[in-house]
C-alpha positions, 0 to 999 in steps of 0.5 A: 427863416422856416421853409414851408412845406408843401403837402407833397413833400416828404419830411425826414425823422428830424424835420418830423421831431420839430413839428411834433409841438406845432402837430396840429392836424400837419399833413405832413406830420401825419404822413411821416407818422403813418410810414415811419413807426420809430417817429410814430411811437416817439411821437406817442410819448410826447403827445403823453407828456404834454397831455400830463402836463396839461392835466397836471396844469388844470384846475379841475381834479383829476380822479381816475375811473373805476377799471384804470387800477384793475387794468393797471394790475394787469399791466404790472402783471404781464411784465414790460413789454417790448417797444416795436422798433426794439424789436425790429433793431438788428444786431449791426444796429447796436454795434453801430450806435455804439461805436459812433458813441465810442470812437469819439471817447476812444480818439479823446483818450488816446489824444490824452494819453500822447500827450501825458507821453511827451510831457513826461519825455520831455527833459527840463529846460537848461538839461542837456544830455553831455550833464548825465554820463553812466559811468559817472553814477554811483549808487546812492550817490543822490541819497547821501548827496556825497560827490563821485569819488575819483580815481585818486580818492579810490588809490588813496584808500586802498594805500590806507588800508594796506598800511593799517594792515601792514601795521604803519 
């Protein structure tokens, strides 16, 4: 349900944006227009596009007058010109529309970054900490998929050694 709006209220910058299609002669519009410059040019943009597409929309050809490329080679000549609420921001404007476009990211990508931690640090189901033991390991063991030798097959060796040394 639309609240109506008497000629005494004031409307903020959204509320103005709204009424920019129904700106037929809006009094309120019109007041808002007239104290807030960001809305006014804002305002001046759109009711240029709706006269292009309006023109675009016509029948009748569109044929500029005589001065519109002379004024138009001036125009490219002085170069862009600076909107006046660009010229107006402050610095602590910036910063703030650029930490509030920021933040949001900055929260998502540490969400995510948590995430991938935990899943990462997270052991297989069914693997409990008893099953892997240091002193257990041998190097290379997992390559050559042979099993951890023992004390026993370690003595044998070193027996089998000294007895080919030995001459046996």
């Amino acid at each position: 349900m639309k609240r109506k709006l008497s000629k005494e209220a004031t409307v903020g910058c959204r509320q103005a944006r709204r009424l920019f299609a129904q700106a037929a002669g809006d009094a309120t519009l019109t007041r808002h227009l007239q104290s807030c410059a960001h809305c006014a040019f804002e305002y001046r943009l759109f009711d240029l596009q709706r006269r292009a597409l309006d023109l675009a929309a016509s029948p009748e050809q569109v044929v500029p007058d005589k001065d519109f490329f002379r004024a138009l080679r001036a125009r490219i000549a002085r170069g862009p010109e600076l909107s006046p609420t660009r010229a107006e921001e402050s610095w602590a404007a910036a910063l703030l529309l650029t930490a509030r476009q920021l933040v949001p990211a900055m929260a998502v990508l540490l969400l995510v970054i948590l995430g991938a931690t935990l899943l990462w640090n997270q052991q297989p189901p069914g693997a409990s900490q008893a099953a892997i033991r240091p002193r257990e390991r041998v190097m290379f063991s997992d390559m050559y998929d042979y099993p951890a030798p023992t004390r026993d097959d370690v003595l044998e060796t070193l027996v089998a050694i000294e007895e080919r040394q030995n001459g046996k």
